[in-house]
C-alpha positions as CSV (number, residue, x, y, z in Angstrom):
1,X,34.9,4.8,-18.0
2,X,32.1,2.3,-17.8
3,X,34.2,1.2,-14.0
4,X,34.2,4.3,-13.1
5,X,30.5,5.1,-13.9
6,X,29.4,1.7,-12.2
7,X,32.0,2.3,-8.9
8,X,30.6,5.3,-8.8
9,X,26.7,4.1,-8.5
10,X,27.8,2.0,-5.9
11,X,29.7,4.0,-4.2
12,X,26.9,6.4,-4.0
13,X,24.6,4.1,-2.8
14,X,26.8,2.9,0.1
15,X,27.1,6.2,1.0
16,X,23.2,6.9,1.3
17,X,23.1,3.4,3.1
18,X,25.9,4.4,5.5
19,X,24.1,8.0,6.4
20,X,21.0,6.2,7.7
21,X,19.7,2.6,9.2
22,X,16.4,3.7,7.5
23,X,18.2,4.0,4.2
24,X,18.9,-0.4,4.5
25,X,14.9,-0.5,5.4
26,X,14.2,1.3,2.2
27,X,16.7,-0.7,0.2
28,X,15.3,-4.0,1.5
29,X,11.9,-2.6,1.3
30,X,12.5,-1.5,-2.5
31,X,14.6,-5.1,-3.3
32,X,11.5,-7.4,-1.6
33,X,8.9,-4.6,-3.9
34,X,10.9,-5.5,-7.0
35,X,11.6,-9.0,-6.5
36,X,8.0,-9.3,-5.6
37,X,7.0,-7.5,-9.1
38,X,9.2,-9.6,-10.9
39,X,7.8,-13.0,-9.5
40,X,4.6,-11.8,-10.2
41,X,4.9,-11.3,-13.7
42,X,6.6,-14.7,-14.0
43,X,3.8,-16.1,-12.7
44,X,2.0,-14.2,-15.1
45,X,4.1,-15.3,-18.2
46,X,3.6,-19.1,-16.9
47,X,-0.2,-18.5,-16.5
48,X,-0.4,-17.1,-19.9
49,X,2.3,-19.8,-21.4
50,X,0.1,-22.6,-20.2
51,X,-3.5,-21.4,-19.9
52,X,-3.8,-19.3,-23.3
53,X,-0.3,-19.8,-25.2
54,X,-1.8,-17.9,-28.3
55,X,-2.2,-14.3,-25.7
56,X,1.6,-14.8,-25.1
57,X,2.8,-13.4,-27.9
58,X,0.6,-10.3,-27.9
59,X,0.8,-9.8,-24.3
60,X,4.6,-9.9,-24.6
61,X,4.3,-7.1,-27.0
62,X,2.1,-4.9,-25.1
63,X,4.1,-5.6,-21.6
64,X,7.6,-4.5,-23.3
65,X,6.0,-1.4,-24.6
66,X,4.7,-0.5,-21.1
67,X,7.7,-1.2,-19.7
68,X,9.2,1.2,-21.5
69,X,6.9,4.0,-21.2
70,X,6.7,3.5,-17.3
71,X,11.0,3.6,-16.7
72,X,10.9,6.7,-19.4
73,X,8.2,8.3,-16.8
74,X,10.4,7.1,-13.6
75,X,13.6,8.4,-15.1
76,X,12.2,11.6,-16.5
77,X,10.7,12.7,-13.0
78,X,14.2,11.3,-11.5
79,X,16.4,13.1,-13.8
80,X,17.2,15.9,-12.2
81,X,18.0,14.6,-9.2
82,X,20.2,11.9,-10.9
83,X,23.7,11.6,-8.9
84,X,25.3,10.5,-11.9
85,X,23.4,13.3,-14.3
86,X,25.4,14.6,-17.0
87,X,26.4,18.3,-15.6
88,X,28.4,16.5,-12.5
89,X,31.0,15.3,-15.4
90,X,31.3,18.7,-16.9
91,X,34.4,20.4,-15.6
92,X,36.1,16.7,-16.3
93,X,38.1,15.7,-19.4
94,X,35.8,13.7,-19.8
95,X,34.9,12.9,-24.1
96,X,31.1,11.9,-25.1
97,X,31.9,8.5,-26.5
98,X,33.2,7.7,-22.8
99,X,30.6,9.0,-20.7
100,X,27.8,7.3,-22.8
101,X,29.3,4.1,-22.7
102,X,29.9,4.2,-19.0
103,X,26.5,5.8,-18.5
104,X,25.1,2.9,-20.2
105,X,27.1,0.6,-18.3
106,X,25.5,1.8,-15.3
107,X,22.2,2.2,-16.1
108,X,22.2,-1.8,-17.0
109,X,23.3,-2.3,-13.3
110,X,20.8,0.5,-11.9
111,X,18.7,-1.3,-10.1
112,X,15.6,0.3,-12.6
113,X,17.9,-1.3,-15.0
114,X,18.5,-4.5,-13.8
115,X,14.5,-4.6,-13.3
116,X,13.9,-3.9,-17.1
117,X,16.5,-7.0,-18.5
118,X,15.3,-9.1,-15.7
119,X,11.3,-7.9,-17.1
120,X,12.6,-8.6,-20.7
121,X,14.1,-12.2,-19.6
122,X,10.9,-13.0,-18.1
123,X,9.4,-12.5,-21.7
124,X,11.3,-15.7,-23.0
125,X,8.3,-17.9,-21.1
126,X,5.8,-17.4,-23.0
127,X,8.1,-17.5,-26.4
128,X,9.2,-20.6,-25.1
129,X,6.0,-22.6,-27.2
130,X,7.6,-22.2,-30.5
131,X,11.5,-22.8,-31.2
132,X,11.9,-20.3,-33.9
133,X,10.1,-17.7,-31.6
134,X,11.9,-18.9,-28.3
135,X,15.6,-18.6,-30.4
136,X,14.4,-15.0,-32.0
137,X,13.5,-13.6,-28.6
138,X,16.6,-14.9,-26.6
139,X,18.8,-13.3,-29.9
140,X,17.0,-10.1,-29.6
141,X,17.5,-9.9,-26.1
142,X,20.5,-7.0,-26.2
143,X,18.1,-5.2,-29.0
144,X,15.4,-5.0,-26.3
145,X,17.5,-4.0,-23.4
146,X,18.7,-1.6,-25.4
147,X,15.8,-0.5,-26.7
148,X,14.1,-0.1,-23.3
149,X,17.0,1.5,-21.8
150,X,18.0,3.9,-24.4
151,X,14.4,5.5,-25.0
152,X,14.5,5.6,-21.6
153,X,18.0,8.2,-21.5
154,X,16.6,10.2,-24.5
155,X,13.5,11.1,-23.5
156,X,15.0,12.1,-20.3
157,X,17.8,14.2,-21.1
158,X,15.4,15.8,-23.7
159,X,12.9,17.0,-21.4
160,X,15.7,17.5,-18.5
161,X,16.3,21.3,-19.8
162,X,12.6,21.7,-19.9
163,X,12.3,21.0,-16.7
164,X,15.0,22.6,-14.8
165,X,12.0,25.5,-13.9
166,X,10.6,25.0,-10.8
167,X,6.9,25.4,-12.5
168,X,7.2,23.1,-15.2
169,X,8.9,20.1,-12.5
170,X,5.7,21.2,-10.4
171,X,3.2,20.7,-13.8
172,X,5.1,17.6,-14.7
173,X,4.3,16.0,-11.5
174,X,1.1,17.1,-11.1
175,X,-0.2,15.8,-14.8
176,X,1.7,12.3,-13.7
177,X,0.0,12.0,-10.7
178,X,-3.4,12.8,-12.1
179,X,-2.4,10.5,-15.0
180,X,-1.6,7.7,-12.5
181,X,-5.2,7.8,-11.0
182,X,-6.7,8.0,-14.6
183,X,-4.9,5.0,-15.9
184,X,-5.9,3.3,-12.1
185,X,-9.5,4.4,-12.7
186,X,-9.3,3.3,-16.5
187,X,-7.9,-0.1,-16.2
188,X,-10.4,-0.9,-13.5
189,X,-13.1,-0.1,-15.8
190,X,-11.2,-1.5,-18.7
191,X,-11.1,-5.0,-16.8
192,X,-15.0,-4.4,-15.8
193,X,-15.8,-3.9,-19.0
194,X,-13.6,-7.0,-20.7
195,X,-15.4,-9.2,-18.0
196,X,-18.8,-8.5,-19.2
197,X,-17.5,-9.6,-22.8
198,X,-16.1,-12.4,-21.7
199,X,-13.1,-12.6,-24.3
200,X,-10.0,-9.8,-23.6
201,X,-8.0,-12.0,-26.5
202,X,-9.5,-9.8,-29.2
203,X,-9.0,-6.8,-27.2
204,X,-5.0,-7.5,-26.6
205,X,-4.3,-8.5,-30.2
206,X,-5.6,-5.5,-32.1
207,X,-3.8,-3.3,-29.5
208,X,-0.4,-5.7,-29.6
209,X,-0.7,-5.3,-34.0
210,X,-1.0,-1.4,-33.4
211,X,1.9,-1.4,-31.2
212,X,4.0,-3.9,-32.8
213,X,4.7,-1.3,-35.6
214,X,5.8,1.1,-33.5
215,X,9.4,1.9,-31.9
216,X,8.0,0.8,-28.3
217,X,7.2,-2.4,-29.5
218,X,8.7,-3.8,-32.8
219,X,11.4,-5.9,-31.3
220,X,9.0,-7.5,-29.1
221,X,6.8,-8.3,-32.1
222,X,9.7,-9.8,-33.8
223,X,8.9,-13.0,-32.6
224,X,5.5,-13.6,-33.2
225,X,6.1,-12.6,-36.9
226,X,9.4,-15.5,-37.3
227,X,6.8,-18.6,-35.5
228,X,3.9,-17.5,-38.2
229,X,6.9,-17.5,-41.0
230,X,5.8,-14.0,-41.8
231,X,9.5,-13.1,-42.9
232,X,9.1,-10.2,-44.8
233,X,6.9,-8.2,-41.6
234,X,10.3,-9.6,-39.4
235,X,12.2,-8.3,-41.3
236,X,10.4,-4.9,-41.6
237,X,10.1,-5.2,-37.6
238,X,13.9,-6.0,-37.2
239,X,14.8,-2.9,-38.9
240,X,12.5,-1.1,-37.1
241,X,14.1,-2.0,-33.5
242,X,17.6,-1.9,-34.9
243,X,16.6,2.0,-36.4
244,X,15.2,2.8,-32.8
245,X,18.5,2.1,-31.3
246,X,20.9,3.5,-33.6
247,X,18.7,6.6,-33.9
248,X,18.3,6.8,-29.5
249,X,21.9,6.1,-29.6
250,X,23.2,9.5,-31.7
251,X,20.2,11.5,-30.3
252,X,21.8,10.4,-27.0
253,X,25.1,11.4,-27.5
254,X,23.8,15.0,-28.8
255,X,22.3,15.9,-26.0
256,X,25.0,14.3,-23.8
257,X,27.4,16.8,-25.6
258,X,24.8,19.6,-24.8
259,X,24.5,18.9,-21.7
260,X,28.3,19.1,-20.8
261,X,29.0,22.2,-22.4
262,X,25.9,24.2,-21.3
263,X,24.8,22.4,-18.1
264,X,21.5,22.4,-16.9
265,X,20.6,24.4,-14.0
266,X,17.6,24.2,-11.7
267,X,15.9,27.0,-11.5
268,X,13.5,28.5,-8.8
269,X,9.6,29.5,-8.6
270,X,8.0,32.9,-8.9
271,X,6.8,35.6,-6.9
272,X,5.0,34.9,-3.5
273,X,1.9,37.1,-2.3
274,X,1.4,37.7,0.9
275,X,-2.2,36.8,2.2
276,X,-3.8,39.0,5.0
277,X,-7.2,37.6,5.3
278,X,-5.7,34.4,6.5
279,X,-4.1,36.3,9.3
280,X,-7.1,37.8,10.7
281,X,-8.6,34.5,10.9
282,X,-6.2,32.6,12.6
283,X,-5.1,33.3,16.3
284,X,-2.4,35.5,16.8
285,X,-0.1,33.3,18.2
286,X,2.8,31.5,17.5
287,X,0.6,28.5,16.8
288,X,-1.7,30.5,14.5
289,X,1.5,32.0,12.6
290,X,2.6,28.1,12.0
291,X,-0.6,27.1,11.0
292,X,-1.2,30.0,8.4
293,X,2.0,29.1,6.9
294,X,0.8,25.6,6.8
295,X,-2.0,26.0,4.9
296,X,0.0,28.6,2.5
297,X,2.2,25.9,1.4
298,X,-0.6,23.8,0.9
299,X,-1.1,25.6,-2.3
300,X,1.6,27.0,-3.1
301,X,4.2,24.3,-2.5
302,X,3.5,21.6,-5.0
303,X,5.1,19.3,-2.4
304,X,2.4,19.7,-0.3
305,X,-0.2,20.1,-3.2
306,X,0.2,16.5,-4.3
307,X,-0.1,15.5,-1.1
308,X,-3.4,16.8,-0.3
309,X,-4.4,15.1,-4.3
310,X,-2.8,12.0,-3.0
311,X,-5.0,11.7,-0.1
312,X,-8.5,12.3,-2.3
313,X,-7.2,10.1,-5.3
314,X,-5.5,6.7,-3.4
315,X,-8.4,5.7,-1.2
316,X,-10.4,6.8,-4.6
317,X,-8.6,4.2,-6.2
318,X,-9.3,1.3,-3.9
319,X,-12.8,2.1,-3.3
320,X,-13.2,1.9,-6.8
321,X,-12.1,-1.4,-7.4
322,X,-14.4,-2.6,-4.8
323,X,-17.1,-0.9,-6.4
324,X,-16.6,-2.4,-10.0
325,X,-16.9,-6.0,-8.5
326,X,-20.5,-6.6,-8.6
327,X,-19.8,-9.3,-5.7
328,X,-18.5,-7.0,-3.2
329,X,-20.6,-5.3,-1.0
330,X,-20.9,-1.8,-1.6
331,X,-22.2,-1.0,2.1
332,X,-18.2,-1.0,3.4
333,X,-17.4,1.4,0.8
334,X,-19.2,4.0,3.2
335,X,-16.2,3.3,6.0
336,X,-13.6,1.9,4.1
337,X,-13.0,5.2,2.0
338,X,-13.3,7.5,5.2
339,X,-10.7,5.3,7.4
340,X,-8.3,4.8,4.4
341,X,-8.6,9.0,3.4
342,X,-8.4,9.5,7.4
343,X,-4.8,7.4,7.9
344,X,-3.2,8.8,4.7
345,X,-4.2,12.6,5.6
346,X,-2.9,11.7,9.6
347,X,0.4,10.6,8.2
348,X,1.2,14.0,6.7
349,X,1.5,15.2,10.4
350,X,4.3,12.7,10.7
351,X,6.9,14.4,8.0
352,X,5.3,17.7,7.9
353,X,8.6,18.9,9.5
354,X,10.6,17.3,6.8
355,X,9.5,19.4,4.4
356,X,10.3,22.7,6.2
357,X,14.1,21.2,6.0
358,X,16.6,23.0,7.3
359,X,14.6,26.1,7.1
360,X,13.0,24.6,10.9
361,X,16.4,26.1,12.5
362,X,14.3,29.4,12.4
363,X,11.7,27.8,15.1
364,X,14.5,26.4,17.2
365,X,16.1,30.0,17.0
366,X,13.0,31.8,17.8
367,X,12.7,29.4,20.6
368,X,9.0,28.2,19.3
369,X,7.5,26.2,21.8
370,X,6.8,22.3,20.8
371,X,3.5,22.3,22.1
372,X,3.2,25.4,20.1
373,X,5.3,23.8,16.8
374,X,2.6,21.0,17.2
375,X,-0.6,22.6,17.6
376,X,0.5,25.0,14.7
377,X,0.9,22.2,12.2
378,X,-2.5,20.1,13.5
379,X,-4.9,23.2,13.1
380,X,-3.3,24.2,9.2
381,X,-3.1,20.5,8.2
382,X,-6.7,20.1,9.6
383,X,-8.5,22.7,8.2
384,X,-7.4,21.2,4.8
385,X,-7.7,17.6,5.4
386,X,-11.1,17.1,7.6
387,X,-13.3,19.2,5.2
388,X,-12.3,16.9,2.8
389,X,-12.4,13.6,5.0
390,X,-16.5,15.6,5.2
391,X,-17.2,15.5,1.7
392,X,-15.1,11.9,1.2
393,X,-17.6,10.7,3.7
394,X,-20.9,12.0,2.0
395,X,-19.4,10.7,-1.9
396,X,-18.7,7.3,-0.2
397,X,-22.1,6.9,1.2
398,X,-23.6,8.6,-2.1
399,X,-21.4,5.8,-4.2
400,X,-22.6,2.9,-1.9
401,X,-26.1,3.8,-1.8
402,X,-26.4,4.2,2.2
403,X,-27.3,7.9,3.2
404,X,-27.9,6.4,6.2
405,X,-24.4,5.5,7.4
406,X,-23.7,9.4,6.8
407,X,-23.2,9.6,11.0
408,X,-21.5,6.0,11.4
409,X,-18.8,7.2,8.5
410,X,-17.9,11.0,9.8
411,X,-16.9,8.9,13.1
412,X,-14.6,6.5,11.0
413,X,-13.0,9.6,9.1
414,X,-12.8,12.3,11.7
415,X,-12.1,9.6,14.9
416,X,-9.1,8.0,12.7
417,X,-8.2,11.3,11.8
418,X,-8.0,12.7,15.1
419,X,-6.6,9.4,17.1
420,X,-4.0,8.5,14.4
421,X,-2.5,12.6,13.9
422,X,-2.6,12.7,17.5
423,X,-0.3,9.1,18.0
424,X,2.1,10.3,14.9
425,X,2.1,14.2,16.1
426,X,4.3,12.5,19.3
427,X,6.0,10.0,16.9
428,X,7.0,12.9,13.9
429,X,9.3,14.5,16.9
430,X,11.2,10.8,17.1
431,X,10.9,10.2,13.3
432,X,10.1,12.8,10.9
433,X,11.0,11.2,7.6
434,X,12.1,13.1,5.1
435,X,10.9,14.8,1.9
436,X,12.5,16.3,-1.4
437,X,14.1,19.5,-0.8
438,X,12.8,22.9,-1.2
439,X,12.7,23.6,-5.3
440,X,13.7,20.2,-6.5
441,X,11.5,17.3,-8.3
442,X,9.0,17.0,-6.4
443,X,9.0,13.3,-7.1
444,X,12.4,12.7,-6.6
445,X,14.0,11.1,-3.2
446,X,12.2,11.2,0.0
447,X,8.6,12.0,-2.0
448,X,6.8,9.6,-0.2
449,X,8.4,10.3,3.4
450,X,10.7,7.4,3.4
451,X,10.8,4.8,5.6
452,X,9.8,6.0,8.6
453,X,5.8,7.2,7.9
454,X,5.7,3.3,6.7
455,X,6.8,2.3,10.3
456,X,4.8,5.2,12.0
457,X,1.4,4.1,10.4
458,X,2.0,0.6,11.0
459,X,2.8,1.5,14.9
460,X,0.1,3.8,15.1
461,X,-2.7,1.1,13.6
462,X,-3.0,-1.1,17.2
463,X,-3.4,2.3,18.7
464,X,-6.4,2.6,16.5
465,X,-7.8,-1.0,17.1
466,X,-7.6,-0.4,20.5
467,X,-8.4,3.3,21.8
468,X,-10.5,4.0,18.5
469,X,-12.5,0.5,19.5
470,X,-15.5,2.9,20.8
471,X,-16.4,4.7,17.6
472,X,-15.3,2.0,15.3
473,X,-17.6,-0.6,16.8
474,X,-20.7,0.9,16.7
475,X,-19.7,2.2,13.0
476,X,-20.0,-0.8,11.3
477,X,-22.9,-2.0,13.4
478,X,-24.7,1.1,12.5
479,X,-25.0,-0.4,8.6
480,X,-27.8,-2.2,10.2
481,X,-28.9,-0.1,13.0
482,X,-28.1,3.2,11.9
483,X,-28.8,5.2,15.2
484,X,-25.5,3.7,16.4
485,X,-23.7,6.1,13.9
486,X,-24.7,9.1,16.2
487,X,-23.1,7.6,19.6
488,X,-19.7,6.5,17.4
489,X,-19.6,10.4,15.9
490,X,-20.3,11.5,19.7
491,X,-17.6,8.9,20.7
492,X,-15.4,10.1,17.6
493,X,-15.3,13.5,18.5
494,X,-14.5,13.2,21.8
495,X,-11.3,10.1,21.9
496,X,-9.9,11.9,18.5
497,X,-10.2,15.7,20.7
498,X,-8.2,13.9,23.4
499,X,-5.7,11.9,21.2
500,X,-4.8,15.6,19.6
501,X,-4.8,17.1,23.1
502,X,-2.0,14.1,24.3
503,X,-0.2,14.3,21.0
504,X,0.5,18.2,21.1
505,X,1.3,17.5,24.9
506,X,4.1,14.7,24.8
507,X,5.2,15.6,20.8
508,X,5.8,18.9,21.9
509,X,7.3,17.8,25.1
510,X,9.6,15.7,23.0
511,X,9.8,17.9,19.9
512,X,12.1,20.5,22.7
513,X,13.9,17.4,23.6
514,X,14.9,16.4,21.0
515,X,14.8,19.7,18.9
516,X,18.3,19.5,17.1
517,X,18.4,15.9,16.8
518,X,15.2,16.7,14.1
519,X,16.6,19.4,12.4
520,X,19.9,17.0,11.9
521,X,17.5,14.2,10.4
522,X,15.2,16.5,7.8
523,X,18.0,18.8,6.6
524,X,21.2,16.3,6.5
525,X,20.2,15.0,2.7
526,X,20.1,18.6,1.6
């Protein structure tokens, strides 16, 4: 069974790979990401291992402990989109005992999987100052992989029947994303904060003794406890980890047996209200009609929901980072945050068709026009994004302190705004990306696009260097004369007008070109 599960993971993931060239970008993309992760927290581990050996073992403890919380977060948002979930094995003869080791088997060669023992390998570095500790970690190697991987399935499969509605998958998401940007937000003012006391050593090991007591973390604490000879608290620890798997191990082939006799099945959303007063306000045309719809699923489609909070919160993010180190500069922060909010809103006009799915046949039926399929999507994505790439621009020049550079950064955000959507309104006809489908988890596969908005925002940047050169020049030289801010806006306004104008022309030129060959690319994974 455990051949079978792993044949089957592989076979899967040819499949995908075989489907799409785009599907061997991602995988390189995602192989290159992890490989680069791992290397960086071997460097890590050596830094630690040779600057301050006596942080090893507490950082070891609190870095498998978070390693296991962040794969239980990845595979619980992933579970119901899992090709290898539980229900798919139902109508089969297949026994628990079978499926849960061949599930198992599988998960260690996941590629999640294969991160987490490679992670826990790493850990040996900085155990490698002591024998006794080095020998206990490398013998309590399976116990961790375990460990990680097992907490992992039950938490999981326990939550999977809680979120087969599509409003709790919508909640989930929505709490994890905001919880992403707190714990961003937090650690940068964590890491502020342990600078000004000079000494984060304290700080790691009363959080590493908390957590070395606990399931997360006990069998990373293990050694620590047999270098200081503290053989009674290893020993306590040892059971502890050993416990935690035995226990993860029946709760795991409970809910296996659940899940096989009384599958899980998605379920969908509520009632939808119609909304007049949009209507009236739009034009009545087939470009208003696409645009009402656009915003509507702004708010109602949690899809589209977390990309609008992704667009406020990421930029957020990096802005604040800048603005903790008391080196930097705060002055940028007034264009940096614009241009950044500016390029991620512009890329949702990329794969904006990719998450209408197959349900676009209805345009090419009612013989939409492209210009019209174009314009439609720019006006609803626009009157959501560019009042908030307004009020980004007055909080970044309110953080950094410069209310004069109010004019200079409204030409950074609205300019790229308008330049970029109009370069990727032509490019979304030639690659649309792709999205998770209609109902599903809204983190699951294709939640960030893919592939492809990576590629169009890349080709789309010289196109800003260049043709967005007359606003974004006299930007940043209006942080020391700030008149120049009102010629870029006036410059802004006019290049980003005309970039929209060409990209509805030549994307919906090539949108009725090319018109089936899109629907085939958004809807084929569904």
């Amino acid at each position: 069974m455990a051949a079978l599960c792993i044949a089957l993971r592989y076979r899967l993931l040819v499949g995908s790979l075989r489907e799409s060239p785009w599907a061997v970008v991602a995988l390189v993309l995602s192989v290159l990401g992890a490989l680069s992760l791992l290397g960086s927290s071997a460097l890590g581990a050596i830094a630690i291992r040779v600057l301050v050996p006596e942080l090893g073992a507490h950082a070891a403890v609190l870095a498998g402990a978070a390693l296991t919380v962040g794969l239980t977060a990845i595979a619980v948002l992933v579970g119901t989109s899992d090709p290898l979930a539980p229900e798919r094995f139902s109508l089969l003869p297949v026994r628990v005992p079978q499926l849960r080791r061949g599930l198992l088997a599988a998960s260690l060669l996941d590629p999640w999987g294969a991160v987490a023992v490679l992670a826990v390998v790493i850990g040996l570095i900085v155990w490698s100052t002591s024998a006794a500790a080095l020998v206990a970690g490398a013998l309590l190697l399976p116990v961790a992989v375990l460990t990680v991987l097992l907490v992992t399935r039950v938490v999981a499969d326990l939550l999977a029947r809680q979120l087969a509605s599509r409003r709790a998958r919508d909640v989930m998401a929505l709490l994890l994303l905001v919880a992403i940007a707190g714990v961003a937000i937090g650690m940068q003012s964590l890491a502020a904060g342990v600078g000004e006391l000079g000494d984060a050593a304290p700080v790691v090991a009363d959080a590493s003794r908390v957590v070395g007591w606990t399931p997360l973390g006990a069998v990373f604490d293990v050694p620590r406890a047999v270098a200081a000879g503290a053989w009674p608290e290893a020993a306590a620890k040892l059971a502890i980890a050993l416990a935690t798997v035995a226990l993860c191990w029946w709760a795991w082939g409970r809910l296996l047996a659940e899940r096989l006799t009384n599958p899980i099945v998605l379920r969908g959303g509520g009632r939808v209200r119609e909304g007049r007063l949009l209507d009236r306000l739009l034009p009545a045309t087939p470009a208003g009609a696409i645009a009402a719809r656009s915003i509507r699923y702004r708010r109602r489609d949690v899809r589209h929901l977390m990309n609008v909070i992704a667009v406020l919160i990421v930029p957020a993010m990096i802005a604040g980072l800048q603005l903790v180190a008391e080196e930097v500069p705060r002055g940028p922060v007034a264009l940096v945050l614009p241009l950044l909010t500016a390029i991620i809103a512009a890329s949702m006009l990329q794969i904006d068709v990719a998450y209408d799915s197959s349900a676009f046949a209805w345009h090419l039926l009612a013989g939409v026009r492209g210009v019209d399929d174009r314009a439609g999507r720019l006006l609803g994505t626009s009157v959501v994004f560019v009042p908030a790439l307004a009020i980004t621009a007055v909080l970044a020049c309110w953080a950094a302190g410069r209310w004069d550079a109010l004019p200079a950064s409204l030409a950074v955000g609205v300019g790229t705004y308008g330049l970029v959507g109009g370069a990727l309104l032509w490019l979304g006809a030639h690659l649309p990306g792709e999205a998770p489908p209609p109902g599903s988890n809204p983190l699951g596969r294709g939640s960030s696009g893919g592939v492809q908005p990576l590629a169009g925002v890349a080709l789309s940047l010289p196109v800003l260097g260049i043709a967005g050169a007359p606003f974004l020049l006299p930007a940043v030289a209006a942080l020391w004369i700030p008149w120049l801010g009102w010629v870029a806006l006036a410059a802004a306004l006019l290049i980003g007008a005309l970039a929209s104008w060409l990209g509805i022309r030549f994307g919906g030129a090539a949108l009725d070109r090319r018109g089936p060959e899109v629907l085939a690319q958004v809807s084929k994974a569904h």
